[in-house]
N, C-alpha and C positions, 0 to 999 in steps of 0.2 A: 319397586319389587313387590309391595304387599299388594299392591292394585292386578299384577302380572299374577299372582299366586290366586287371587280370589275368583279369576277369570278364569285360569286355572281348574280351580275348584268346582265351580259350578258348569265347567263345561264336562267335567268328570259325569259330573250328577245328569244334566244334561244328555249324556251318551248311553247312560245305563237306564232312563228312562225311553230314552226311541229304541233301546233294543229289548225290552222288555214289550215294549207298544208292538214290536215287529213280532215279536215270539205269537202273543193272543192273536195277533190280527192272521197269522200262518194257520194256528190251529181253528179260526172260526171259519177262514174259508174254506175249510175241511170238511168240517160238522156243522156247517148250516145248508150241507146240500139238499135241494127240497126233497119232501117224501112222495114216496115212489104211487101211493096211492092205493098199493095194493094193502089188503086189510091181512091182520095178522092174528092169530091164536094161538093162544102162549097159555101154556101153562102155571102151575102156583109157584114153580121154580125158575122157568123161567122169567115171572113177573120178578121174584124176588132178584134173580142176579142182576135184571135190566134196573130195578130200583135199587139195589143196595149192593150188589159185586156180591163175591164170595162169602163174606161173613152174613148178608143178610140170607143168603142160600141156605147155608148151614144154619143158622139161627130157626130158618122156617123148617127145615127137616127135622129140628131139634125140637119144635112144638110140636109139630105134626105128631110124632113117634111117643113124646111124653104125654099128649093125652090120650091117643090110642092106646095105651098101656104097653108100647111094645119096649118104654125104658121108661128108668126111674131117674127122675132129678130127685136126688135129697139134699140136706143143710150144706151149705160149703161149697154149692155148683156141681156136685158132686152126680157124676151121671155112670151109671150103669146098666147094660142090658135086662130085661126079664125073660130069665127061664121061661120056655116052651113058647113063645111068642115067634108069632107065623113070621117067614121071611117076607119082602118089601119087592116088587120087578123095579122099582123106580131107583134107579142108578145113585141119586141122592143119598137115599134113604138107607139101600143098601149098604153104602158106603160107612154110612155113620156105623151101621149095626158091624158090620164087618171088622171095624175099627173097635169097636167095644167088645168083641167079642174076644178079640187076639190081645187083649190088653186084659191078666186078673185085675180084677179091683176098679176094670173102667176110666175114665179121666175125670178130669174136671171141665166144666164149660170150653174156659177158655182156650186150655191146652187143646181140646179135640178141634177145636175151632183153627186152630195154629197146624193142627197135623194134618186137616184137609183141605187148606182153604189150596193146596196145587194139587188133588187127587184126580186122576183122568175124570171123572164123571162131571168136574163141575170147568176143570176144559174143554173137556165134552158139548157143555151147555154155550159156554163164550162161544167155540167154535160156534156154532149153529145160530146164533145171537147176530156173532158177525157176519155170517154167510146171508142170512135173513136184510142185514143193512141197520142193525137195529143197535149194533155198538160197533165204532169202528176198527178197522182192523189197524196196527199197530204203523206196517208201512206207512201206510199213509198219510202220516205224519214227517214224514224224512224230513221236510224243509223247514219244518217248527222245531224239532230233534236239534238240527245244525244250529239254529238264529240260538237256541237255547245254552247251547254251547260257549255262545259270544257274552254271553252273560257272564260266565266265570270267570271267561279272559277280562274282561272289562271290572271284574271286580277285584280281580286279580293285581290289574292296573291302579287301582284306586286304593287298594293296601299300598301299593310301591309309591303312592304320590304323600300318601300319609306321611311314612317313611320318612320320603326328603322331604317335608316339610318340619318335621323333628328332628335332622340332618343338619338342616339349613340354618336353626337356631343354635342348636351344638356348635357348629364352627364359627357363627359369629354372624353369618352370612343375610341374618332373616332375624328381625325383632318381632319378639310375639305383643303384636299390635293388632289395631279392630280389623285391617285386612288378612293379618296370617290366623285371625280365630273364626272369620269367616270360610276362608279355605279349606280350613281342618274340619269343620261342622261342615261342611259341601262335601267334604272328602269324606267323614264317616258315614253320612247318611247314603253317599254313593257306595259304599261298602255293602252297608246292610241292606239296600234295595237290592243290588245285585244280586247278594247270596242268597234273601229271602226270597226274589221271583226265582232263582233257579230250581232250589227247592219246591215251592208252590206248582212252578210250569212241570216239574218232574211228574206232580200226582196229576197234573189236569192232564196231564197227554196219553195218559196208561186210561185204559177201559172207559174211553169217552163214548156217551148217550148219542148219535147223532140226534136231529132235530124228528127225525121219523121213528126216532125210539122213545121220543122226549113224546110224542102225539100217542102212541102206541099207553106208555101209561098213563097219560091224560086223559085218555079212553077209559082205561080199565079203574081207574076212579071214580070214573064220574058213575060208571054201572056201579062199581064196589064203593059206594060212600062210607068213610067212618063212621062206626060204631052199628053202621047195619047188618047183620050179619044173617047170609042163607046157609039155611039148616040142614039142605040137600044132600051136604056129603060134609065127611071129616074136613077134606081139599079146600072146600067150597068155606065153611063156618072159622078154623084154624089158619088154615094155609094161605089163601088168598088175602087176609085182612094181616098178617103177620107180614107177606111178601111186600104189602106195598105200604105198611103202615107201621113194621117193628117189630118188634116184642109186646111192647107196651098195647097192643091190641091182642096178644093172646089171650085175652078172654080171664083171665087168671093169675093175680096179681106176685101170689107167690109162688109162681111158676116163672114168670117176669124177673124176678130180683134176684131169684138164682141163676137162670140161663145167663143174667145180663152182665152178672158178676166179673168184671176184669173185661169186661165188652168196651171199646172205648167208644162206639155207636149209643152204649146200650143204658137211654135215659127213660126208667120205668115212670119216670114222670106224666113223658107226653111223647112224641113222636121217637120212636130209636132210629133216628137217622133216616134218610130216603137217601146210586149208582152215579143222584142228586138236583136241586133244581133252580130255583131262581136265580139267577147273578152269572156273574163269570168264573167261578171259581173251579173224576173214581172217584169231590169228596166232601161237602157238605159235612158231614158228620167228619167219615173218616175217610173217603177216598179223594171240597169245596164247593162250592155253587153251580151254577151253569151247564157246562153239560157231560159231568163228569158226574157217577152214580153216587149216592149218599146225602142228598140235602131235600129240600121243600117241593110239595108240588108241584105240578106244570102246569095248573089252572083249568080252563074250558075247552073246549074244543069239541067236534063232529065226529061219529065215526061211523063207518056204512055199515058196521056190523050191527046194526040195528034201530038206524036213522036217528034222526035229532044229534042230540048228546050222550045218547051210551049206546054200547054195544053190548048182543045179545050172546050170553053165553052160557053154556052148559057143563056140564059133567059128564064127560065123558068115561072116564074111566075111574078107577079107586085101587088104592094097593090093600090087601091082605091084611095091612097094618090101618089098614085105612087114611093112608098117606096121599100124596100130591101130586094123583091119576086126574083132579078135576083141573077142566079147562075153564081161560077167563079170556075173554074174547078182546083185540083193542083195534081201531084201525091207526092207520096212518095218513088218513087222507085227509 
């Protein structure tokens, strides 16, 4: 019997690993569709959503505006508009002011953070992201969606086998011996992997990077290196080094620790998170690794917008507030 249960056991664990292995393997041959080749230009918002999702979006509009003087961060994350400050064209930006406007007394960071991160403007931007090929759209996932489903069930199964293995000793049926402790230790660990990959596969499969989104800011790194910053426009010096780099690059440290405040990205240390990058994991930070926004790097790479290793980019435009009109160029090729 304790030989039968430990067999059991580990074919439990056994089955919640190949369906975990089936989940990753559904969403990579998703997202490692190769790039299209064609080169892309992207904005400081749009770098930020492709690097960080919606909170890094907002985070950059949130710099952009506070050192253009068009709002005040004070003590407490404490953010509120400045009287007679010109309005913003850039949908972002507008947004925040908009939101701060119809609120006395303004919010706090993290609250305005939580009231826009679903505002049309920054669907807006996903839309267009997606259409570009440069985060995938959510269908396309159906068949990682279902395997992920089987997860539950299989963990669901492996509560019930716990169950009767503390069943089994209750009626007399099963002596807790080296094979029924083995079982139960198969059986809890199949538990927790289950529920943790469903959890984990829940945030890799929302707002994933394909691999041509993943080259797109490897581009716009290697032009935009940390800590160099052009002086060309607000977009350019704020906005661009904030989208692909954090908070922690805005330039200004106590302007950093209050934006960051209740940010669970938001490490004024060193990097505040990167939509995401190395590994297999929307979260790195806050959305894991690989090719889901909010973690590390994407390393070296080509891009035709302006041969070798970086791509040339300009400034095209600028807001009123002197917000995030400038363009940062990446390819995909």
């Amino acid at each position: 019997m304790d030989f039968i249960l430990l067999l059991a056991g580990m074919g439990m664990l056994f089955l919640v690993s190949m369906i975990e292995q089936s989940v990753g393997k559904a969403r990579r041959k998703v997202s490692e569709v190769p790039p299209s080749g064609v080169p892309h230009r992207l904005d400081s918002y749009e770098l930020a959503y492709l690097s960080g999702g919606p909170r890094r979006t907002i985070n950059t509009a949130l710099a952009v505006l506070a050192t253009a003087g068009a709002i005040r961060v004070s003590r407490g994350s404490h953010v509120t508009p400045v009287h007679g400050a010109p309005p913003s064209p850039v949908p972002i930006e507008r947004a925040v002011l908009t939101a701060l406007a119809a609120r006395p007394g303004g919010y706090r960071a993290a609250e305005l953070r939580r009231a826009l991160q679903t505002h049309p403007a920054l669907t807006d931007l996903a839309s267009g992201l997606e259409g570009r090929g440069l985060i995938m759209r959510q269908h396309a996932f159906a068949a990682a969606w279902k395997r992920r489903e089987l997860l539950q069930v299989a963990g669901i199964l492996a509560v019930g086998f716990l169950v009767l293995l503390v069943a089994l000793v209750v009626i007399g049926e099963a002596n807790i011996a080296l094979g029924w402790v083995g079982a139960m230790v198969f059986g809890l660990v199949a538990v927790i992997s289950a529920f943790a990959g469903y959890a984990k596969h829940g945030r890799l499969l929302r707002n994933v990077v394909t691999r041509e989104g993943r080259e797109v800011l490897r581009s716009a790194r290697l032009y935009h290196p940390r800590g160099v910053r052009n002086q060309s426009s607000l977009s350019m010096a704020v906005g661009v080094p904030v989208a692909l780099y954090g908070l922690a690059d805005v330039g200004d440290p106590m302007l950093c620790d209050e934006l960051s405040a209740g940010d669970p990205g938001g490490d004024c240390a060193g990097a505040c998170g990167t939509y995401s990058g190395g590994g297999e994991s929307y979260g790195g930070s806050d959305f894991g690794g690989g090719d889901s926004y909010g973690g590390s790097d994407f390393g070296s790479g080509s891009s035709s917008c302006g041969g070798g290793s970086s791509s040339s980019c300009s400034s095209s435009s600028s807001s009123s507030c002197g917000g995030g009109g400038g363009s940062s160029c990446g390819s995909s090729s």
